[in-house]
PDB file of N, CA, C and O in Angstrom:
ATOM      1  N   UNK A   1     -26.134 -31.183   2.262  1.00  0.00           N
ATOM      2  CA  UNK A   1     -25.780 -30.013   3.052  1.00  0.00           C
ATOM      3  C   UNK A   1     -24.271 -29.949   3.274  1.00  0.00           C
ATOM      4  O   UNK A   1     -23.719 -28.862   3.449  1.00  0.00           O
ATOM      5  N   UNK A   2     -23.637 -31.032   3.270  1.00  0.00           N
ATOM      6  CA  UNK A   2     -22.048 -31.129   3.807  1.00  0.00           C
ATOM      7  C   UNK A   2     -21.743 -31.005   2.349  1.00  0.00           C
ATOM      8  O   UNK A   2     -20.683 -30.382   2.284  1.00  0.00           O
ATOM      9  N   UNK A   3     -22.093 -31.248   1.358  1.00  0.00           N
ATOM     10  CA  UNK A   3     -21.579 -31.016   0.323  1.00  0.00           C
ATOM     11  C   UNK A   3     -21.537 -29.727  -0.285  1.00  0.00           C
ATOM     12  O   UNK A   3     -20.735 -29.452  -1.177  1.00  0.00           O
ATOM     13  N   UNK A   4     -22.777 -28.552   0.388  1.00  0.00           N
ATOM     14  CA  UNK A   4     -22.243 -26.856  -0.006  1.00  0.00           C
ATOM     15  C   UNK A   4     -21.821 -26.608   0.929  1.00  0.00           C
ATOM     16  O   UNK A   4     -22.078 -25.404   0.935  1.00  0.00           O
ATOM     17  N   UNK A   5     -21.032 -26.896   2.352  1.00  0.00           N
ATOM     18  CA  UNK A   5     -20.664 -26.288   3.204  1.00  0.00           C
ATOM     19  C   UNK A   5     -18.902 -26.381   2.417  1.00  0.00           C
ATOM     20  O   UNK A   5     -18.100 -25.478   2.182  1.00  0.00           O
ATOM     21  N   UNK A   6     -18.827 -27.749   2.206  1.00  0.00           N
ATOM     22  CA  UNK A   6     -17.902 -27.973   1.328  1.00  0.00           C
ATOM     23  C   UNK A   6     -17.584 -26.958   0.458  1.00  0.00           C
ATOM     24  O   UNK A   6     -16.363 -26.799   0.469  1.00  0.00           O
ATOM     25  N   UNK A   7     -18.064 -26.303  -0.190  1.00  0.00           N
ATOM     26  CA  UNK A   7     -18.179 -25.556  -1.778  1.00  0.00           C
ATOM     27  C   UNK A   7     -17.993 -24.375  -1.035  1.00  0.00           C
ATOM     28  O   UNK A   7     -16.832 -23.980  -0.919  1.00  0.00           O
ATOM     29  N   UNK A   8     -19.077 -23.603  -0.406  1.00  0.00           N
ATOM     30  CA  UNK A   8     -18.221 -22.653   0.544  1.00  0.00           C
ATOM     31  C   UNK A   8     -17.004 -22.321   1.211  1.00  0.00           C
ATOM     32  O   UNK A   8     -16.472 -21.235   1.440  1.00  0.00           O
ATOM     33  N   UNK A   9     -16.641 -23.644   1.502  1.00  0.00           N
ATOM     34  CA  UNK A   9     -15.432 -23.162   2.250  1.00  0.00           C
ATOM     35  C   UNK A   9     -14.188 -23.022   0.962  1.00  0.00           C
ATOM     36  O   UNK A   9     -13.338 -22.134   0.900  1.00  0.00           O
ATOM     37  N   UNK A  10     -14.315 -23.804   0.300  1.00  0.00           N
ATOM     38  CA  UNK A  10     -13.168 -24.005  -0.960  1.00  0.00           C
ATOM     39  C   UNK A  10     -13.276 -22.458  -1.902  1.00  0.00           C
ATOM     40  O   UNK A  10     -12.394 -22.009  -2.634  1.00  0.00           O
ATOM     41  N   UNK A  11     -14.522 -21.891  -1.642  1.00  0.00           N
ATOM     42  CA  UNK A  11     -14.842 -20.984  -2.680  1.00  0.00           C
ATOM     43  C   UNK A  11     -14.448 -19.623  -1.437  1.00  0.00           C
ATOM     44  O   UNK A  11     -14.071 -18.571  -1.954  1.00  0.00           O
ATOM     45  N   UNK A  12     -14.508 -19.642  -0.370  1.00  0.00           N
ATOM     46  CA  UNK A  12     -13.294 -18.773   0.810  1.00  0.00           C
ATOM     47  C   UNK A  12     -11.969 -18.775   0.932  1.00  0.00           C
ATOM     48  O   UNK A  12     -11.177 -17.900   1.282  1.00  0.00           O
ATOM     49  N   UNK A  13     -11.825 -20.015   0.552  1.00  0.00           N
ATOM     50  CA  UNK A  13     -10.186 -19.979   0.617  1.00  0.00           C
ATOM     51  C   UNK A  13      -9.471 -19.458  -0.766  1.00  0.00           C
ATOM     52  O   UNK A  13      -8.430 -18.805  -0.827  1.00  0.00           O
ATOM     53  N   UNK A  14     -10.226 -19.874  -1.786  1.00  0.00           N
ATOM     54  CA  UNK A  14      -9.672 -19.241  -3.366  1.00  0.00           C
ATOM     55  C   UNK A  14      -9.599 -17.396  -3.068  1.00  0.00           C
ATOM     56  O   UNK A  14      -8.722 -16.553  -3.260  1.00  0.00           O
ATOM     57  N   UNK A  15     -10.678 -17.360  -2.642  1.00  0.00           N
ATOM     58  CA  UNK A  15     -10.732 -15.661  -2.691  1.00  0.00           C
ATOM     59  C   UNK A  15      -9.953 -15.159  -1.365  1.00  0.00           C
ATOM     60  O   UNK A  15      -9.774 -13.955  -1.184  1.00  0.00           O
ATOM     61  N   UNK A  16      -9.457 -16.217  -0.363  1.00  0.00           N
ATOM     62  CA  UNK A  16      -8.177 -15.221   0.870  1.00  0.00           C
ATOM     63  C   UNK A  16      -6.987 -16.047   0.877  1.00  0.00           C
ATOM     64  O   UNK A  16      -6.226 -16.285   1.814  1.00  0.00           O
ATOM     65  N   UNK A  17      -6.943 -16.581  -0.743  1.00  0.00           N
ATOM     66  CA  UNK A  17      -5.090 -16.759  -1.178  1.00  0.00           C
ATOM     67  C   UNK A  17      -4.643 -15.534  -1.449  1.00  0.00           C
ATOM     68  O   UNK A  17      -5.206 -14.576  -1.979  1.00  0.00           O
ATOM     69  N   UNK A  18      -3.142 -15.727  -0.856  1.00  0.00           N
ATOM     70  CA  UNK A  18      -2.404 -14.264  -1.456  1.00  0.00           C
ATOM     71  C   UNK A  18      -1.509 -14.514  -3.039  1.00  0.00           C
ATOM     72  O   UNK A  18      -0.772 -15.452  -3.345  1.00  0.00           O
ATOM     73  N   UNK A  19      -1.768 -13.716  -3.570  1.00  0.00           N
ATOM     74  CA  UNK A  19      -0.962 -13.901  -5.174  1.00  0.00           C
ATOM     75  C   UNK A  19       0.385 -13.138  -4.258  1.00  0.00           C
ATOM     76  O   UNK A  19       0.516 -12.453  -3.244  1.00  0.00           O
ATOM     77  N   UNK A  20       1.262 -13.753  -5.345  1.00  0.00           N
ATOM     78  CA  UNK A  20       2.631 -13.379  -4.850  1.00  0.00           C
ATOM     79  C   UNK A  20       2.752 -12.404  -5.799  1.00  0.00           C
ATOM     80  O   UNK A  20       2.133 -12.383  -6.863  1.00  0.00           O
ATOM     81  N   UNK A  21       3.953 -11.186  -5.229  1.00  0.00           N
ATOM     82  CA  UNK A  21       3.653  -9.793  -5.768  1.00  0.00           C
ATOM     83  C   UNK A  21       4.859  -9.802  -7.032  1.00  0.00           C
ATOM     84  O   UNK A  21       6.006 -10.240  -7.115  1.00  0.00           O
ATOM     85  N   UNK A  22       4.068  -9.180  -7.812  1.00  0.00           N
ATOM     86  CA  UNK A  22       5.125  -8.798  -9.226  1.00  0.00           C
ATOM     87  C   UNK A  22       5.755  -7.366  -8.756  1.00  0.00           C
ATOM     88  O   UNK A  22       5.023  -6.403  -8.527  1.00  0.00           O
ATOM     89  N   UNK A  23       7.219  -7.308  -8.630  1.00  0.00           N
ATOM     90  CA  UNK A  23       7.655  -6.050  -8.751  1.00  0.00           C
ATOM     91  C   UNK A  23       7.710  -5.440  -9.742  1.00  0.00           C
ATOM     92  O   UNK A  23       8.358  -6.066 -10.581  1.00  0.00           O
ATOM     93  N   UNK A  24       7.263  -4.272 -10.184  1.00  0.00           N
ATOM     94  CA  UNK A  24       7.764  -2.956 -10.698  1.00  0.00           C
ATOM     95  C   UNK A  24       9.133  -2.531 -10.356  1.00  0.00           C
ATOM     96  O   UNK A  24       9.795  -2.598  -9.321  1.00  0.00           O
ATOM     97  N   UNK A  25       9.451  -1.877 -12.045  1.00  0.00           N
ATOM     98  CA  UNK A  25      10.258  -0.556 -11.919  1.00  0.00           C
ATOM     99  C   UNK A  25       9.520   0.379 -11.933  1.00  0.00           C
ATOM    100  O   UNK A  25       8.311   0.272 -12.142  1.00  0.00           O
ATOM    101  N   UNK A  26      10.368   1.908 -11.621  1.00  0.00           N
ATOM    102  CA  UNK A  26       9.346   3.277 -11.775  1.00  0.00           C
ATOM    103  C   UNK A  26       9.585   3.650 -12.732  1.00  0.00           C
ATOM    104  O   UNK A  26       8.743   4.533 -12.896  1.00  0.00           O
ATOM    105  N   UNK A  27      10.322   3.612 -13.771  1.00  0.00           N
ATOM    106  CA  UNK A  27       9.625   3.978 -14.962  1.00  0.00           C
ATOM    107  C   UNK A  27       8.710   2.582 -16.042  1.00  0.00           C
ATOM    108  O   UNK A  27       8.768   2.243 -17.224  1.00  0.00           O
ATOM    109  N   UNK A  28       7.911   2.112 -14.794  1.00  0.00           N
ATOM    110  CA  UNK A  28       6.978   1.379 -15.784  1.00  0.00           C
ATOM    111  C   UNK A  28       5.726   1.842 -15.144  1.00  0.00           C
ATOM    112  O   UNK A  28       4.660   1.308 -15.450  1.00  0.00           O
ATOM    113  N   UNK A  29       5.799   3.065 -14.035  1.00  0.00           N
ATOM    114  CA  UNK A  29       4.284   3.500 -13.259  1.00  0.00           C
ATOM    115  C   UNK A  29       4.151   3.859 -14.484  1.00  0.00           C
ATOM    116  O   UNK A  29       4.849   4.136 -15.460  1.00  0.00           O
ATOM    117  N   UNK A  30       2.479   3.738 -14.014  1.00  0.00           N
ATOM    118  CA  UNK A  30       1.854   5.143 -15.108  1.00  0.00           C
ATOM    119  C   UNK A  30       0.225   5.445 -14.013  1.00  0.00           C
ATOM    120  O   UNK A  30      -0.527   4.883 -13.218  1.00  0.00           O
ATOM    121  N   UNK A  31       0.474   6.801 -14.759  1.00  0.00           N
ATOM    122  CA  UNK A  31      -0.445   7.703 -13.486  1.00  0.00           C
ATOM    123  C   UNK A  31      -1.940   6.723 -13.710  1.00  0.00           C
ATOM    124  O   UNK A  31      -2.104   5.685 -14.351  1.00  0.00           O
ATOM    125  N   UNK A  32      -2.752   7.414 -13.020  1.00  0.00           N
ATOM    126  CA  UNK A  32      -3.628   6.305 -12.174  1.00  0.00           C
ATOM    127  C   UNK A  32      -3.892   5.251 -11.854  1.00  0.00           C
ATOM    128  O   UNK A  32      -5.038   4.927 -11.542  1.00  0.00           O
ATOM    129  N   UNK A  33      -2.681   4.289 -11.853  1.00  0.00           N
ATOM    130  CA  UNK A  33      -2.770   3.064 -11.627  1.00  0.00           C
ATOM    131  C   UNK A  33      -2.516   3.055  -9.749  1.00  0.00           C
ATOM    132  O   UNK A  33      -2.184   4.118  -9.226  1.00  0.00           O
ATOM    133  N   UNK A  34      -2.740   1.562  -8.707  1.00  0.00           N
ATOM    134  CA  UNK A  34      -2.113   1.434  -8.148  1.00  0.00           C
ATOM    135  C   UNK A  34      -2.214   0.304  -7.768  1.00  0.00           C
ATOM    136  O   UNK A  34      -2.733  -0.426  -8.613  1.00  0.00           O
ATOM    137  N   UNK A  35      -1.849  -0.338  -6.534  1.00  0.00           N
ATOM    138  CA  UNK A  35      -1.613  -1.516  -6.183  1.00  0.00           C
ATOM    139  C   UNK A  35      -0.008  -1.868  -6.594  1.00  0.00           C
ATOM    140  O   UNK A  35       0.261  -3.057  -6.422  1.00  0.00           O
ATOM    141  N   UNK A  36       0.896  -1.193  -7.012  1.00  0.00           N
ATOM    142  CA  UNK A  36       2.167  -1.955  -7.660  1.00  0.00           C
ATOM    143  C   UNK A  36       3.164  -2.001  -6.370  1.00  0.00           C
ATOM    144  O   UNK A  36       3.174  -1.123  -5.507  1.00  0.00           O
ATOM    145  N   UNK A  37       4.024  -3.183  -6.368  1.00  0.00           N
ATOM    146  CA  UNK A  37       5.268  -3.746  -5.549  1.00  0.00           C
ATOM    147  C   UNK A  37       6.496  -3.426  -6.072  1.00  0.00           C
ATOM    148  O   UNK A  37       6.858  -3.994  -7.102  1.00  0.00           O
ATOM    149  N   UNK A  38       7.290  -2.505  -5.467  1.00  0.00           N
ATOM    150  CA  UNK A  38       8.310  -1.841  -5.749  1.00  0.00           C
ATOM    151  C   UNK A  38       9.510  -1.777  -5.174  1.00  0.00           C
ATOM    152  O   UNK A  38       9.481  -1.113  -4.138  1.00  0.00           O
ATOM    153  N   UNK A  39      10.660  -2.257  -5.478  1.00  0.00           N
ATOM    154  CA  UNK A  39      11.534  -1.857  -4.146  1.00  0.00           C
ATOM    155  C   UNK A  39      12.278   0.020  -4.569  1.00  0.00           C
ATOM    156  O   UNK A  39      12.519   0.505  -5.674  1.00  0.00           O
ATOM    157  N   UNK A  40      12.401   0.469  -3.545  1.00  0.00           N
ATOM    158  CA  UNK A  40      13.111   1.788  -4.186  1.00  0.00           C
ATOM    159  C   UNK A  40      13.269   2.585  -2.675  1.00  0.00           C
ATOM    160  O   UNK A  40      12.613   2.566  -1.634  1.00  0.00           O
ATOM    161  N   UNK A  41      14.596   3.348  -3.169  1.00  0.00           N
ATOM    162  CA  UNK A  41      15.139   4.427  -1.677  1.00  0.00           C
ATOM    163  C   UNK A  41      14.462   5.491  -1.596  1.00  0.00           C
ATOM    164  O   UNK A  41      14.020   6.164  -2.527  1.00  0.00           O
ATOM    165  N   UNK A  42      14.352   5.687  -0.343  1.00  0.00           N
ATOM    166  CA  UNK A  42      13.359   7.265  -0.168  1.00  0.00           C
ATOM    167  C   UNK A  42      14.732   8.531   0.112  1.00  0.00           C
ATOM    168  O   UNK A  42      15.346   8.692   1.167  1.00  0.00           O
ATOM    169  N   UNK A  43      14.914   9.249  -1.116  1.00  0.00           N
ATOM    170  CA  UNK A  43      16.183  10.560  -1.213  1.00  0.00           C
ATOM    171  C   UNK A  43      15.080  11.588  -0.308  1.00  0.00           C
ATOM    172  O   UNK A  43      15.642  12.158   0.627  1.00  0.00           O
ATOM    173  N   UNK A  44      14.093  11.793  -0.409  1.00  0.00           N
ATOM    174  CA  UNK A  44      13.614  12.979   0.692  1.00  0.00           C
ATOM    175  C   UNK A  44      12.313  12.532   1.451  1.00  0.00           C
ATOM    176  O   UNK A  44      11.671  11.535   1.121  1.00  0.00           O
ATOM    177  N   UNK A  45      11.991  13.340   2.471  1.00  0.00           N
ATOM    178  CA  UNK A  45      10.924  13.217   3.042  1.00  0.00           C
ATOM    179  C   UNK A  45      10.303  14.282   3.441  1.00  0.00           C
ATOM    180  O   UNK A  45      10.956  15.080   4.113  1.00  0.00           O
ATOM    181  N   UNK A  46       8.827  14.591   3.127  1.00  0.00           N
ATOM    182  CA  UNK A  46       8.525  16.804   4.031  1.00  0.00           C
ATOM    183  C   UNK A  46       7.011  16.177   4.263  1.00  0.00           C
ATOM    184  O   UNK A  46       6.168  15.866   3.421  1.00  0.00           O
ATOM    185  N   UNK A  47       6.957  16.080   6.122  1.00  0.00           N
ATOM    186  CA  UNK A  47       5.716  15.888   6.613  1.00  0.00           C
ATOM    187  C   UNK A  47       5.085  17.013   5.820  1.00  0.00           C
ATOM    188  O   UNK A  47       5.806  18.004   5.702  1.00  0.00           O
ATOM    189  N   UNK A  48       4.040  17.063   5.322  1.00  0.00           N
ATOM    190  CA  UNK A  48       2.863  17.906   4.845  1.00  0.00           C
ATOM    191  C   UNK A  48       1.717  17.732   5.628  1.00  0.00           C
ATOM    192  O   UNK A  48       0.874  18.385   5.014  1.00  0.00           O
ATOM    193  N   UNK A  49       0.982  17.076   6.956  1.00  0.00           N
ATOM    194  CA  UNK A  49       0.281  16.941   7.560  1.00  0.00           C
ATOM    195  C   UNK A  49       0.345  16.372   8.783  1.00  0.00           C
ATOM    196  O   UNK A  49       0.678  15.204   8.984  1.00  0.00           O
ATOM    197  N   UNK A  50       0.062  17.098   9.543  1.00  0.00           N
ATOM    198  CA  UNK A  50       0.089  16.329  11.234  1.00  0.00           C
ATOM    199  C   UNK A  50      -0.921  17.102  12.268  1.00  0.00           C
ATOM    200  O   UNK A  50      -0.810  18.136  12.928  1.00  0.00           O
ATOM    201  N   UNK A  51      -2.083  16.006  12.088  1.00  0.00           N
ATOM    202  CA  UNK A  51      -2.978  16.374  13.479  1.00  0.00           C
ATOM    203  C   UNK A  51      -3.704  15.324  14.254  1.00  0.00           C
ATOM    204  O   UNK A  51      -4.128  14.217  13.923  1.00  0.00           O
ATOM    205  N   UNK A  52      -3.727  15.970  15.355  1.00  0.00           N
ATOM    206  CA  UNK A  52      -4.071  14.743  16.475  1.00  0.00           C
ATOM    207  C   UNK A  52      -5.554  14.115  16.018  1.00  0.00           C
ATOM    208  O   UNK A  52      -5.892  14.478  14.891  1.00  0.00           O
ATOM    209  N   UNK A  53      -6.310  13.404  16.573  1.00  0.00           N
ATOM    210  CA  UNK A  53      -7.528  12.862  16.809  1.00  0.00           C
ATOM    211  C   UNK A  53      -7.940  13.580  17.783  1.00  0.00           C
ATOM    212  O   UNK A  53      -7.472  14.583  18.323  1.00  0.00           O
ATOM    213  N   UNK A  54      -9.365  12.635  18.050  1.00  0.00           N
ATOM    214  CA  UNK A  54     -10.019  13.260  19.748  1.00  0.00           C
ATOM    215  C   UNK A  54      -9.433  12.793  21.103  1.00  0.00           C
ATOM    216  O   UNK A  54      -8.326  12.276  21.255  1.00  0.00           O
ATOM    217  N   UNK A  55     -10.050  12.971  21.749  1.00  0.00           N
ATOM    218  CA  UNK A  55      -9.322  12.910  23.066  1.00  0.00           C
ATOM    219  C   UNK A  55      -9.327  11.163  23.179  1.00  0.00           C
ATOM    220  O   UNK A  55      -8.756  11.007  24.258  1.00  0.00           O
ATOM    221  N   UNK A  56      -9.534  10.289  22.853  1.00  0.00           N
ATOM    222  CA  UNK A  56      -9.257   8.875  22.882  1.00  0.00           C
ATOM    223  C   UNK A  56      -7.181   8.591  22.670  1.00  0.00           C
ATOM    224  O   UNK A  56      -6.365   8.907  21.805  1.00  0.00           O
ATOM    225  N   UNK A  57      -7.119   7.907  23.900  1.00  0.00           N
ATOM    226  CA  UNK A  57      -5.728   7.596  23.724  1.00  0.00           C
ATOM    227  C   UNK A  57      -5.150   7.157  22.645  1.00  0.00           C
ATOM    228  O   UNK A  57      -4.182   7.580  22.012  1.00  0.00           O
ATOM    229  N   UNK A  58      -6.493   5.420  22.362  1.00  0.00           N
ATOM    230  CA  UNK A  58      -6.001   4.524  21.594  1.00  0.00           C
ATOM    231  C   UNK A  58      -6.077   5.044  19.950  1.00  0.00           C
ATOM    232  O   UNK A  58      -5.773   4.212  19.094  1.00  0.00           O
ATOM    233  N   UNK A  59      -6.567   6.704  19.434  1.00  0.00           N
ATOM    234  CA  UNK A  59      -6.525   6.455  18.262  1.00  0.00           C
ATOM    235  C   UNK A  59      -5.400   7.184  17.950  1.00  0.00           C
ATOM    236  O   UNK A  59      -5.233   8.039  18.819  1.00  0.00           O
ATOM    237  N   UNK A  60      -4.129   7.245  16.667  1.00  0.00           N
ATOM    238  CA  UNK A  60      -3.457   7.954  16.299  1.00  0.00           C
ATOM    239  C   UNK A  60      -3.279   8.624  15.881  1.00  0.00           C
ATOM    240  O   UNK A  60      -4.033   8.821  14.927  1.00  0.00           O
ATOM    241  N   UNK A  61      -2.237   9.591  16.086  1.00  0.00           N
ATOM    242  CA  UNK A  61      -2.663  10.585  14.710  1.00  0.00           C
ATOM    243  C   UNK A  61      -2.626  10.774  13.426  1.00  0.00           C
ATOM    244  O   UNK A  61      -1.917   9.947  12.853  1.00  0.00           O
ATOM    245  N   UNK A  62      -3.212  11.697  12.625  1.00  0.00           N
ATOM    246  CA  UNK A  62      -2.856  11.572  11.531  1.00  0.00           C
ATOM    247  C   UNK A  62      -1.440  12.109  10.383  1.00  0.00           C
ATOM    248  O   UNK A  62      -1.312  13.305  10.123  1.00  0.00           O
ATOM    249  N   UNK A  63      -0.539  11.125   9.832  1.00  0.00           N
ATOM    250  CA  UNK A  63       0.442  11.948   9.511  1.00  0.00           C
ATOM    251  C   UNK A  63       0.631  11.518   7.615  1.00  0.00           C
ATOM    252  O   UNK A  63       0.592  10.499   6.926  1.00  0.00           O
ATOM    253  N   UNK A  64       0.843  13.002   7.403  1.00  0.00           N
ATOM    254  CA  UNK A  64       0.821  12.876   5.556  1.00  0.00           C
ATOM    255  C   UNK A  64       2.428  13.024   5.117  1.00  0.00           C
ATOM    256  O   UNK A  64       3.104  13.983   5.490  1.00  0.00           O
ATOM    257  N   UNK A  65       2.858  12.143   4.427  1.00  0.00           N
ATOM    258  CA  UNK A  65       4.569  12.799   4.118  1.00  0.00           C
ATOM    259  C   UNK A  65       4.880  12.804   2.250  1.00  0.00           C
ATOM    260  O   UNK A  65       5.046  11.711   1.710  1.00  0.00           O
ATOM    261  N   UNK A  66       4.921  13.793   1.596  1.00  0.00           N
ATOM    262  CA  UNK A  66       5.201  13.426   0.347  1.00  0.00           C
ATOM    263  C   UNK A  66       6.921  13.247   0.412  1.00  0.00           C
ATOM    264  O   UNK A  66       7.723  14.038   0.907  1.00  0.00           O
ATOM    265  N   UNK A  67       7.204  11.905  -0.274  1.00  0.00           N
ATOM    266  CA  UNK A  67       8.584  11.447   0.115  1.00  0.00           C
ATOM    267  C   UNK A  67       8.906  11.297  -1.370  1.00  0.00           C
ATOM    268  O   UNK A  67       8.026  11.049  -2.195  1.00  0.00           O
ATOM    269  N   UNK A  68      10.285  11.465  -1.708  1.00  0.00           N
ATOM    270  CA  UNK A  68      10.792  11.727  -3.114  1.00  0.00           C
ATOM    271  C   UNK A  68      11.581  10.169  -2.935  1.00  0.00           C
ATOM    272  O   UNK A  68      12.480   9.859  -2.154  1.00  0.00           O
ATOM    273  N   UNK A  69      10.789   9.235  -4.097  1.00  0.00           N
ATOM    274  CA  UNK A  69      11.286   7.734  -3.928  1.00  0.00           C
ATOM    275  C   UNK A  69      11.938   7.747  -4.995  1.00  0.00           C
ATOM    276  O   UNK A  69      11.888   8.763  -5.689  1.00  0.00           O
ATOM    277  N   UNK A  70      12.865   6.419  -5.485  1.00  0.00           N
ATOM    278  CA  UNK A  70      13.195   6.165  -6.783  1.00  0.00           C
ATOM    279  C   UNK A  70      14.177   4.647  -6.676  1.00  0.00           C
ATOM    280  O   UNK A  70      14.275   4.066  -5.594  1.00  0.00           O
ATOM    281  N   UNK A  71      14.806   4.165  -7.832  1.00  0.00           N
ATOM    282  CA  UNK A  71      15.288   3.194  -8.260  1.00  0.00           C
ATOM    283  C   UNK A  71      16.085   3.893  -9.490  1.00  0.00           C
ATOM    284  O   UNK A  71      16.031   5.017  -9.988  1.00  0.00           O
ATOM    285  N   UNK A  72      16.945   2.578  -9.793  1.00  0.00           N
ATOM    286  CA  UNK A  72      18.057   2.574 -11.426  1.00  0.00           C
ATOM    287  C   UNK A  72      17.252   3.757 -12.248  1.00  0.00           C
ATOM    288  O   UNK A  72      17.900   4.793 -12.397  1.00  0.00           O
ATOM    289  N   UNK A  73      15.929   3.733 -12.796  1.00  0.00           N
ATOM    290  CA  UNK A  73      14.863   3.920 -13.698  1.00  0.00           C
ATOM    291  C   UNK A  73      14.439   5.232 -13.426  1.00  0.00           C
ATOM    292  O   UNK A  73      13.821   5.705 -14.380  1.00  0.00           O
ATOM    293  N   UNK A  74      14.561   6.054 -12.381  1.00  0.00           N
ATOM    294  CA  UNK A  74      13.534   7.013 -12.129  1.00  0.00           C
ATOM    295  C   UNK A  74      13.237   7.371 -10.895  1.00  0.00           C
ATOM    296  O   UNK A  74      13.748   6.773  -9.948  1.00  0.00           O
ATOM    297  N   UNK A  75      12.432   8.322 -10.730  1.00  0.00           N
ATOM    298  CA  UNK A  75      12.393   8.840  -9.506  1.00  0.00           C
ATOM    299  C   UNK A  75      10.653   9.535  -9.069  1.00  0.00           C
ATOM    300  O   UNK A  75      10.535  10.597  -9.680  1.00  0.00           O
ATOM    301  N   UNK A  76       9.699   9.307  -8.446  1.00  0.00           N
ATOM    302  CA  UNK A  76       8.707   9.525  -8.272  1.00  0.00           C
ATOM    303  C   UNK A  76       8.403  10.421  -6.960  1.00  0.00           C
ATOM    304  O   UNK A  76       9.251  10.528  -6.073  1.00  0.00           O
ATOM    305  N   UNK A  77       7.135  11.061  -6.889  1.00  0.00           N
ATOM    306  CA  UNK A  77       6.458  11.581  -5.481  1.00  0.00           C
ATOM    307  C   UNK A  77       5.692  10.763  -5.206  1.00  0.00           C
ATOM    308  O   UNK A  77       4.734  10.343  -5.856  1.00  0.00           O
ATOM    309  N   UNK A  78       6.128  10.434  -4.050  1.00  0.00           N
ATOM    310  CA  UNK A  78       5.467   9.335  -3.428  1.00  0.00           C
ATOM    311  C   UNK A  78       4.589   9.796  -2.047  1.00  0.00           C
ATOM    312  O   UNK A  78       5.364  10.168  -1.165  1.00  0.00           O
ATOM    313  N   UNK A  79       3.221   9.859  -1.662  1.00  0.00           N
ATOM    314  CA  UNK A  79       2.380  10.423  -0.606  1.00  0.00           C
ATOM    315  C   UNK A  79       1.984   9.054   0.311  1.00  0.00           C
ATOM    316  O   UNK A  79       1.229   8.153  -0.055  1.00  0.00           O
ATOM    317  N   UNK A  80       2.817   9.161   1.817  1.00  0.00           N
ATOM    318  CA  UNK A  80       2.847   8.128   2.801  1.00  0.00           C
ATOM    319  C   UNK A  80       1.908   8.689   3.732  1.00  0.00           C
ATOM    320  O   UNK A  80       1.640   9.881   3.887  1.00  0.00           O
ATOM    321  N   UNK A  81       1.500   7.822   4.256  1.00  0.00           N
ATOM    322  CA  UNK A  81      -0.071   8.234   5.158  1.00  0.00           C
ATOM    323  C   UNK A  81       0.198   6.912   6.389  1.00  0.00           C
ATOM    324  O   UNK A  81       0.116   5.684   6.361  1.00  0.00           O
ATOM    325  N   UNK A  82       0.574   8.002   7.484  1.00  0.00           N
ATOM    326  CA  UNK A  82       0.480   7.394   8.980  1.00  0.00           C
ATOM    327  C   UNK A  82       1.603   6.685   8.955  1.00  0.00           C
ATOM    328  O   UNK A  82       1.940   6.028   9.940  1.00  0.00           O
TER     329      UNK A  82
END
């Protein structure tokens, strides 16, 4: 029994290591991908969405911003949420 509690726990910790992140450039996106680590300046920003929740204090609202990002390489639309 101590020997699969063992195996469990080793087989939890493999799957909540963090991999260390590979950066991207933007001209190496390609459309439907995501998950990528990027560094890059935000040249614009235009809230496109803003509305409250219900009457609960603790929840926030909701806010949409398509922000014009880029680097050396390129320049993307980038859609930020909250």
């Amino acid at each position: 029994r101590q020997g699969q509690q063992q195996q469990q726990q080793q087989q939890q910790n493999k799957t909540t290591e963090k991999r260390k992140p590979v950066f991207v450039k933007v001209d190496q996106l390609k459309p439907g991908t995501k998950g990528h680590t990027l560094v890059a300046k935000v040249l614009s920003s235009n809230m496109v969405l803003q509305k409250g929740r219900a009457a609960s204090r603790n929840l926030r609202q909701t806010r949409i911003a398509e922000c014009l990002v880029g680097d050396e390489t390129g320049t993307v639309l980038f859609t930020a949420r909250n």
